[in-house]
C-alpha positions as CSV (number, residue, x, y, z in Angstrom):
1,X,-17.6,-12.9,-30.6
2,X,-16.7,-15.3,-27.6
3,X,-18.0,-14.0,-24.0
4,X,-13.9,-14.0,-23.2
5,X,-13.0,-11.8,-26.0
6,X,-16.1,-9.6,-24.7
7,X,-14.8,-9.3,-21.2
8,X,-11.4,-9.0,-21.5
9,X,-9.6,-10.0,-18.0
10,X,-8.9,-6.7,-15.9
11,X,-5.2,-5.9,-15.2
12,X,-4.4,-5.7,-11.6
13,X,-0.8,-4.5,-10.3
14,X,-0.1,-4.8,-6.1
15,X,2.7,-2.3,-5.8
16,X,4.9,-3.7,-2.8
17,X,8.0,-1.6,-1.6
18,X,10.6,-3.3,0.0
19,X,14.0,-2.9,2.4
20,X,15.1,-6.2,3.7
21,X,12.5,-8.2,3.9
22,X,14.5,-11.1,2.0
23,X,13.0,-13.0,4.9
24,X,9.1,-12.7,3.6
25,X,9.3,-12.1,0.2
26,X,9.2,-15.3,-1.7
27,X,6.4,-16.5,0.6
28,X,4.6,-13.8,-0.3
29,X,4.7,-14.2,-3.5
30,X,3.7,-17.4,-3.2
31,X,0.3,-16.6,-1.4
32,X,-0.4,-14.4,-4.3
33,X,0.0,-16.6,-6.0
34,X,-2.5,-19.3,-4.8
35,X,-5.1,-16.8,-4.7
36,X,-5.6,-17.2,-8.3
37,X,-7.0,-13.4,-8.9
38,X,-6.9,-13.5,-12.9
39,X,-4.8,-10.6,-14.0
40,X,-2.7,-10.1,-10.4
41,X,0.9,-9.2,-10.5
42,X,3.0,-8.0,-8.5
43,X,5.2,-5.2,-8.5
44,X,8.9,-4.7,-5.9
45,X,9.8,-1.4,-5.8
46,X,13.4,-2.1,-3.7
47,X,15.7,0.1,-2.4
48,X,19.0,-1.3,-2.8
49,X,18.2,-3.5,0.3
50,X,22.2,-5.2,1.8
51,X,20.0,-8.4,2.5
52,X,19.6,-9.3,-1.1
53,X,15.9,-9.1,-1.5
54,X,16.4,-7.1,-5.0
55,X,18.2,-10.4,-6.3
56,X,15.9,-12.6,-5.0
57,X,13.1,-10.6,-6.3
58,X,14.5,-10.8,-9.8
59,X,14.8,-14.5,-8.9
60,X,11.5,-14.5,-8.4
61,X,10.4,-12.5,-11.5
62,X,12.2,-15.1,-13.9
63,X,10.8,-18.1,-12.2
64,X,7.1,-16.5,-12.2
65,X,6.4,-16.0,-15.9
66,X,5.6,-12.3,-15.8
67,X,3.6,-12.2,-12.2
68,X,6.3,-10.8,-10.7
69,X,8.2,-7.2,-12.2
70,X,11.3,-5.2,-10.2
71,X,12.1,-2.0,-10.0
72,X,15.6,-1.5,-8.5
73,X,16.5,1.6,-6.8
74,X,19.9,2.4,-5.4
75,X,19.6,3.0,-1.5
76,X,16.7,3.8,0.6
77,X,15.1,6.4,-0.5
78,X,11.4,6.2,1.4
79,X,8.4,4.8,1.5
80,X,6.6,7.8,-0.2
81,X,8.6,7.9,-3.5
82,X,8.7,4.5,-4.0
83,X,5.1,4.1,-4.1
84,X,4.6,7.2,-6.5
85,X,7.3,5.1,-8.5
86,X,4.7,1.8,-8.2
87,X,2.1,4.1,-9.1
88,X,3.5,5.8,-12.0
89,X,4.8,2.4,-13.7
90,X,1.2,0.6,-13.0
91,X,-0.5,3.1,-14.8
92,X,2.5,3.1,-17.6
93,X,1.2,-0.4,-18.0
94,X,-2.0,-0.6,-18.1
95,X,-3.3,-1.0,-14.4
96,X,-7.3,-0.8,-13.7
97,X,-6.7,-1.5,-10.3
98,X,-3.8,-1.0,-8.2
99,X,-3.2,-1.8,-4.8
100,X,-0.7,-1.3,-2.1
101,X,0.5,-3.6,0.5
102,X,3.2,-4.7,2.8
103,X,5.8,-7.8,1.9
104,X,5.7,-8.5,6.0
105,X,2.6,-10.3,6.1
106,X,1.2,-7.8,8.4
107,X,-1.6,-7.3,5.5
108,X,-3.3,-10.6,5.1
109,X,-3.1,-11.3,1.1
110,X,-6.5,-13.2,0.8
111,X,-8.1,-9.6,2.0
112,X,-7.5,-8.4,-1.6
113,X,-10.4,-11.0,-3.1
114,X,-12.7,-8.8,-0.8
115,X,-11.1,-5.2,-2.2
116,X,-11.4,-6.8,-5.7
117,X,-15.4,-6.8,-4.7
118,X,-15.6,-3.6,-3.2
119,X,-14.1,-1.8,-5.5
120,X,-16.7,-2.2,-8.2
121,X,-18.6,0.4,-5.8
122,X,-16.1,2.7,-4.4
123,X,-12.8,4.3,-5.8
124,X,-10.4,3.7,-2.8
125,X,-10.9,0.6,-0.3
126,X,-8.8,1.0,2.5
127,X,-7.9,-2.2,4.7
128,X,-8.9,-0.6,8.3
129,X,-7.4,-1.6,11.9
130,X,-9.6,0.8,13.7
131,X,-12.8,0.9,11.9
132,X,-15.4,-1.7,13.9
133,X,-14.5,-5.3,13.5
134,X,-10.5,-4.2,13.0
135,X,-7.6,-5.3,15.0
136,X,-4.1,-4.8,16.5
137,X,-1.8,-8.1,17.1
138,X,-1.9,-8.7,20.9
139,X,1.9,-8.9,20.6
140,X,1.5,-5.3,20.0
141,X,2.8,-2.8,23.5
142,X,0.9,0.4,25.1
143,X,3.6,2.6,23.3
144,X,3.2,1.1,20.1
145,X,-0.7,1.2,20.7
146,X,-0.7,4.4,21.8
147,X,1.4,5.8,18.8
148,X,-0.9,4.3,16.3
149,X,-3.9,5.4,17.8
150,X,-2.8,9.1,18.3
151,X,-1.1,9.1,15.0
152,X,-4.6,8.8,13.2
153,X,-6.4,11.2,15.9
154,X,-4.1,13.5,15.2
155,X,-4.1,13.0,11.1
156,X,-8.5,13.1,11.3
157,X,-8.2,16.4,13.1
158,X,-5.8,18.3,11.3
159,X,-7.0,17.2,8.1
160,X,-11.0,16.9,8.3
161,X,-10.9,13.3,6.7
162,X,-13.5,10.7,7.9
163,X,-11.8,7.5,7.4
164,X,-10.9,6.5,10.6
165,X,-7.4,4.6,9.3
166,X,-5.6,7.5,7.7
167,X,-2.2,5.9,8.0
168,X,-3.3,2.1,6.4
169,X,-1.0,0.8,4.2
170,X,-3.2,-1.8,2.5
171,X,-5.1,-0.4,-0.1
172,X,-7.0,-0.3,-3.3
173,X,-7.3,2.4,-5.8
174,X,-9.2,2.7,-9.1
175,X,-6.6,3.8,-12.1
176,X,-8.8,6.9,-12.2
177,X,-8.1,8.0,-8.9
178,X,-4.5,7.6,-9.4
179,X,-4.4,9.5,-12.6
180,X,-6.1,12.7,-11.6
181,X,-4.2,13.1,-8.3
182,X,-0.9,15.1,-8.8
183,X,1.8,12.2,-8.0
184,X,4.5,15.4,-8.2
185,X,2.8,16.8,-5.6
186,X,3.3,14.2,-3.1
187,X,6.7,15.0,-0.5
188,X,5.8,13.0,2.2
189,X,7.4,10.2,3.4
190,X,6.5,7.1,5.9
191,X,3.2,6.8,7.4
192,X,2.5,10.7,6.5
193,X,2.5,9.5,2.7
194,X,-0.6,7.4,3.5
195,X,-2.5,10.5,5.0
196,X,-1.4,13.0,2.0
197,X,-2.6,10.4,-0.5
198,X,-5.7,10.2,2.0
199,X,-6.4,14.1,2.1
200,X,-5.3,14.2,-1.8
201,X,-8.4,11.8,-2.5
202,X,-10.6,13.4,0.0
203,X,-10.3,16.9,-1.5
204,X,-11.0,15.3,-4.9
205,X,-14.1,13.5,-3.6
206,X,-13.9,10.1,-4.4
207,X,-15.5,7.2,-2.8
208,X,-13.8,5.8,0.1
209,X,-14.5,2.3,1.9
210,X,-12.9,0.7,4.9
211,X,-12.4,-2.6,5.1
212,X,-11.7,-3.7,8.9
213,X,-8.9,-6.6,9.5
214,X,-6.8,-7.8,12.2
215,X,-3.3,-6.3,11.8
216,X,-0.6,-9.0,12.8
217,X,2.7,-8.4,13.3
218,X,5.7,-9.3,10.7
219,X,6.4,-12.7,10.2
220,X,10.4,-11.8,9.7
221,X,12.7,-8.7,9.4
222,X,12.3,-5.4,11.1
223,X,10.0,-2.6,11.1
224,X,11.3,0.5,9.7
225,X,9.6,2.8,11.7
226,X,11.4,5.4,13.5
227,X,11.1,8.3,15.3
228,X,12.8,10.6,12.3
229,X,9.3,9.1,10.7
230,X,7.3,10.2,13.7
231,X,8.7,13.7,13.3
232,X,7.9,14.1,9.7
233,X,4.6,13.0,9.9
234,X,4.0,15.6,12.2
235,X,4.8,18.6,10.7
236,X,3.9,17.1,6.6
237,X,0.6,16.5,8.1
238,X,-0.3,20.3,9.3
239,X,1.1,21.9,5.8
240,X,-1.3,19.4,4.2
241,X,-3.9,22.1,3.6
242,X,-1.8,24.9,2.7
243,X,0.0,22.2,-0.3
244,X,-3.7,21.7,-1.4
């Protein structure tokens, strides 16, 4: 038996959500592309974004010869369920490894060669702005700043989690740690879906690793944070422990 029938290549699904980001998209999947990671694809989770980023994303998945898959949903509908809808069809089809990422550039792509290798040790690696050697953009205000900051002081103590990014969105997760975590059980929406799915794996005891990078800000297209977001992060965060 050949040494490539032995090891057969691992399957790797980068689940992206997106509203409007028509604007980053393609060049995002180029940059995956050029990474050559053998068994990378990616999956867009849209929700029924008016700037056409669903068409182009099927665009894409025709051109791409099966890198790229869609998943069309019909208005915005959150953050929160559309990655539990990534997550659910990765492991439908077959993912050991599934990460999660933004289509703004904001997460540099080439970061997932070093998840790939830390991942072999750990369950979850988590791309970190705020543990030692991470960054914010300089572009970045006080308010902005501020709110990010105090978002995760608040999220590390009402939850007893030691990672010091609760609300990164750039993460890796072993299939297993995805399968024995109660995807029906996750309500929370925005950056609060990052701390439940935080606390979730905390309380199961996995192995968590932060990866520190420099956070820059979008390329194109607009942040979707607002202060309805701020609100519900707030109050989904303290019921955290009474869910679980």
């Amino acid at each position: 038996m050949s040494e490539a029938a032995e090891t057969p290549t691992r399957k790797i699904i980068v689940v992206m959500p997106t509203y409007n980001e028509g604007a980053n998209l393609e060049a995002m999947v180029r940059r995956l592309q050029s990474l050559g990671i053998p068994g990378l694809s990616l999956l867009v989770v849209d929700d029924g974004s008016p700037d056409g980023t669903g068409d182009l994303a099927d665009r894409l998945a025709r051109e791409s010869h099966d890198f790229v898959s869609v998943i069309h949903r019909p208005r915005k509908m959150g953050l929160g369920t559309a990655y539990v809808t990534g997550f659910r069809w990765a492991l439908d089809h077959g993912a050991q490894y599934v990460m999660e990422m933004d289509a703004d550039f904001s997460h540099p792509p080439e970061l997932l060669l070093l998840f790939l290798d830390k991942i072999q040790e750990y369950d979850v690696v988590v791309g970190s702005r705020f543990a030692t050697g991470g960054s914010l953009d300089p572009h970045w205000g006080l308010s902005r700043r501020l709110l990010s900051w105090g978002g995760n002081f608040y999220a590390r103590l009402a939850t007893g989690v030691p990672v010091k990014d609760l609300t990164a969105g750039f993460k890796c997760f072993r299939r297993e740690v995805l399968a024995s975590v109660d995807l029906g059980k996750v309500k929370s929406e925005g950056f609060a879906f990052q701390v439940e799915m935080a606390y979730a794996c905390h309380r199961k005891g996995f192995r968590v690793v932060e990866v520190p990078f420099h956070f820059l800000e979008r390329t194109g297209g607009k942040s979707k944070m607002s202060p309805k977001i701020v609100l519900e992060a707030f109050w989904r965060v303290l019921e955290l422990r009474t869910r679980y």
